[in-house]
N, C-alpha and C positions, 0 to 999 in steps of 0.2 A: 407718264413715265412708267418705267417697268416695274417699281418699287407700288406704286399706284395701283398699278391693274391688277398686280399680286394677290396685292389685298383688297382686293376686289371680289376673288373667285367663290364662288357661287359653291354651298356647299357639297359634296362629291364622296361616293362612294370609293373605297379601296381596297385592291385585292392582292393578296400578297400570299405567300409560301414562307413558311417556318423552319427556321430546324433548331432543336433543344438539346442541349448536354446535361444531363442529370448528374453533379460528380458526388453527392450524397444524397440523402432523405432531404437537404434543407436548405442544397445550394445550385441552382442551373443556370446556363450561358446560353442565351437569346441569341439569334441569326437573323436576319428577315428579309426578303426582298419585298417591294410592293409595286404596284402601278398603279395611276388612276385618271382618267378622261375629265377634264370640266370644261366649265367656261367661264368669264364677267358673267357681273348682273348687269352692270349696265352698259355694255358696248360689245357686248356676244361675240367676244375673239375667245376660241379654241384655247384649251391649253391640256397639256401632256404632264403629268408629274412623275416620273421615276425614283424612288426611293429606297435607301438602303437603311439598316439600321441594327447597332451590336448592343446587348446589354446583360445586366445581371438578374435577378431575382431569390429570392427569400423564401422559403418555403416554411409555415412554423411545424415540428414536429406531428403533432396530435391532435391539435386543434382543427374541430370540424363546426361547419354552421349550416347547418341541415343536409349534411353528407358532403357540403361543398367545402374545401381546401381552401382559403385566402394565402395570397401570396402579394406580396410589394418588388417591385422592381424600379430599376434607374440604369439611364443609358444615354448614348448618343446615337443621330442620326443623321446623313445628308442627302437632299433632296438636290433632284435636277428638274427645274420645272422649266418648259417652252411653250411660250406663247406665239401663237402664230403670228409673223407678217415682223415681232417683236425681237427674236429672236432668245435663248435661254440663260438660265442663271441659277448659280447652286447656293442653297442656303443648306448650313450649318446650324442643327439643332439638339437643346440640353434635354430630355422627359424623364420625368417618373412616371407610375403606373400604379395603378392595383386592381385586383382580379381574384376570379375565385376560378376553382377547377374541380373538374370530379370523372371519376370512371364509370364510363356509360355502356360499355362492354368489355370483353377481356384485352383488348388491344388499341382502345382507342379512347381519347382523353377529350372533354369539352371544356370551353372555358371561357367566359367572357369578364370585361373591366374597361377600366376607365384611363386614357392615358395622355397628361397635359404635357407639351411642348415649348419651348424657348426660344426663338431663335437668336442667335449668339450676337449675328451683326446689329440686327433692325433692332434686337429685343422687344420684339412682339409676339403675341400668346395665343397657340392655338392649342385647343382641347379636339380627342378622339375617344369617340366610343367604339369598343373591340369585340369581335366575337369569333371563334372557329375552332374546329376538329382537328385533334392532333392522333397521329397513330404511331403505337408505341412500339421501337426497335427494342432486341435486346432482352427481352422478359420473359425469364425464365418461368412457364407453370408446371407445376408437378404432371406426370401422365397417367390416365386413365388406369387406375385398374385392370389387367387382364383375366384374372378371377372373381368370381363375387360366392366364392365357395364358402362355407365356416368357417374359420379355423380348425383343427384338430390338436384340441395343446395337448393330447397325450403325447405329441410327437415332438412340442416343441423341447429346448434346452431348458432344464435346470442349472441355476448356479448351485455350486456347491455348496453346506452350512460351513459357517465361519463361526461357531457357538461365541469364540471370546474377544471376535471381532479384531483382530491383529492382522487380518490379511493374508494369512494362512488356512487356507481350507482344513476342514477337519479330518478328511484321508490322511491327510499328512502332516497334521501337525502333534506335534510329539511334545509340547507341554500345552494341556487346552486348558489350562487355570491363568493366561498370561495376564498381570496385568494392563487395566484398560492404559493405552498412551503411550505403555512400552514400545522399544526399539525392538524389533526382533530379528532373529537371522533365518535361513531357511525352512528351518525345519519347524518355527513357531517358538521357540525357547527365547525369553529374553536376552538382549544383549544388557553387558554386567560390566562396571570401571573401576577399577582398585583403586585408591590413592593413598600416601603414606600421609596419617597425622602425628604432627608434631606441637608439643606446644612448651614452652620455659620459663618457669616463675622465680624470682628471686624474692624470696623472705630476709629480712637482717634482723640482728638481733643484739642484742645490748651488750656490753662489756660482761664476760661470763654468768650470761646469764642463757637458760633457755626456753623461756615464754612466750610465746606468740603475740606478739603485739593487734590489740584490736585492730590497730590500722590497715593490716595486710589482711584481715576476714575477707573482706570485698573480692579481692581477686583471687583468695583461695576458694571461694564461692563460685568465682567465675570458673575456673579451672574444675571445678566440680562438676558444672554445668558441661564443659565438653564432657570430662569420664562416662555424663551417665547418657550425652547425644552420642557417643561412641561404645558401647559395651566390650567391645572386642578390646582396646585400648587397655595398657599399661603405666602403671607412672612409677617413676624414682624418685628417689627423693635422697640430695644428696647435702650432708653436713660440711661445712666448713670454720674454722676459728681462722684470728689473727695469728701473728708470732708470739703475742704474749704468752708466757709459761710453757712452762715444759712440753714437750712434744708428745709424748704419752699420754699426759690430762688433756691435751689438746684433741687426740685423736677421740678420749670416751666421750668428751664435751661435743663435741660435733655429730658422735653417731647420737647425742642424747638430743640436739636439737632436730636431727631430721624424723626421731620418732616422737618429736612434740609437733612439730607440722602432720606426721602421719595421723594421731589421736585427733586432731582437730577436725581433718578430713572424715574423720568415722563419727565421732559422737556430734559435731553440729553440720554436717552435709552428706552423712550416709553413704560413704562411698563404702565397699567390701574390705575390708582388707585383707584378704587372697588377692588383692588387683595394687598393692602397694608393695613395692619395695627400697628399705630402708640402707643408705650406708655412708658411715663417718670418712672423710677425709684428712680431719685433721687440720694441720696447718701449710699443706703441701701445693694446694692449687691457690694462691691470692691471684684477684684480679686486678688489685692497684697495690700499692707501696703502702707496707708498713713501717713508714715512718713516720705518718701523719695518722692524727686519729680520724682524718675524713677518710682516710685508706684503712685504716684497721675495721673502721666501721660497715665499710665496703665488702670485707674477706668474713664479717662472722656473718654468715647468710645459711641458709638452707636454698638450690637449686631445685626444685620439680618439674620434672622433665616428664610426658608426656608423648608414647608412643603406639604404635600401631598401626595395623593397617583397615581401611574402611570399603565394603561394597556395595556400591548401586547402583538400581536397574537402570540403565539410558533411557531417555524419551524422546519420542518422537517429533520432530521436526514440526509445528503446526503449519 
């Protein structure tokens, strides 16, 4: 039968033409024509094999084995083989591969490896050994030199110094002290962002009385802490009573409790007091209902209010 003599043939040389697509360092697409002449071993009929075959291959980065490249591939193939007198028949075949390659001139690529076959129908196994020269389209090499003169770097460019490193040459930079990281504008001067600080404390305070309660330290502490991360900054400090009592004692009692908040801020958090200012309200602004002592307790407070405006440098974008 023909399935018979097939597998019969006698082993055979083949010679085929390539073409490769390179579409990275580490991936190319296989083309191949091939042909090759045999015969049986045992009943000496002729046969013709014609073969096509598409695949992929692997290429690993950097890895070299004595200058030579390994590469893995897997594909398909289909053969037309004719046996004389028999007439022919296409087998359909699975292969992997592996190989190694290397550059043996500036345009021309060698490579040999190993590459086993399937075929789909019979499922029977045939192995090829490969070897051939490939020459390479497409490769760009730098050109030759025209001079092999010195250089003369008296002639070459200089960059300009940039002492304080902002990207501003120093012809033209008109602040060279900038600091490092700053944003700067043309001429080398930092770029500078205002913003207004505000901040609002409310202290309360007992039925006529005006003492600072240990409990409120903490966040006149805090409040300290911006004054002295702000220098430029301002603070008020504003008194208030309940309805209780007369509106005159009410008024001294209020400017007395905002300059008992002020003395605190001086003697246990150092703030200046050139940078405080004190003043009574009285019983004129309540913020809840004196009708209940949760309201009245609410309206004897002292307000610290916290103002200014603050500047710094922008940086740069890393």
């Amino acid at each position: 039968t023909f399935s018979g003599l097939r597998n019969d043939l006698s082993n055979y040389w083949e010679f085929g033409v390539n073409f490769t697509h390179q579409f990275n360092p580490n991936v190319s697409l296989l083309l191949q024509g091939s042909y090759a002449e045999t015969d049986t071993r045992n009943f000496n009929h002729d046969a013709d094999i014609l073969r096509g075959t598409i695949g992929g291959r692997l290429h690993p980065a950097s890895y070299r084995l004595f200058g030579w490249r390994p590469f893995a591939g897997a594909g398909y193939s289909h053969a037309d083989i004719e046996l004389k007198s028999y007439g022919s028949k296409g087998e359909d075949m699975l292969y992997g591969e592996g190989g190694l390659q290397k550059m043996i001139a500036p345009r021309f690529l060698a490579e040999a490896g190993v590459r086993g076959r399937i075929e789909v129908e019979d499922e029977y196994f045939d192995a090829q050994v490969f070897a051939g020269i490939h020459y390479v389209f497409g490769r760009e090499y730098p050109a030759s030199p025209v001079s092999r003169r010195p250089l003369d770097f008296s002639k070459m460019a200089v960059a300009p110094a940039d002492s304080d490193g902002d990207g501003v040459p120093d012809n033209r930079d008109k602040c060279p002290d900038t600091p490092q990281g700053a944003l700067v504008d043309d001429n080398g001067c930092a770029k500078e962002l205002t913003r207004e600080i505000k901040e609002t404390l409310y202290v309360e305070f007992e039925h006529d009385k005006t003492e600072v309660r240990q409990s409120f330290y903490p966040e006149l502490e805090n409040l300290a802490t911006v004054l002295k991360q702000y220098p430029t900054s301002r603070i008020l400090l504003e008194g208030h009573t309940d309805s209780t009592g007369p509106s005159t004692y009410n008024q001294k009692l209020s400017k007395s409790r905002a300059d008992a908040v002020m003395k605190v801020l001086i003697d246990h958090f150092g703030i200046n007091a050139d940078r405080i200012r004190t003043t009574g309200m009285g019983e004129s602004q309540p913020i809840a209902t004196n009708e209940t002592d949760a309201g009245r307790a609410q309206n004897r407070r002292v307000e610290a209010i916290v103002s200014g405006e603050h500047t710094e440098i922008m940086k740069r974008a890393e």
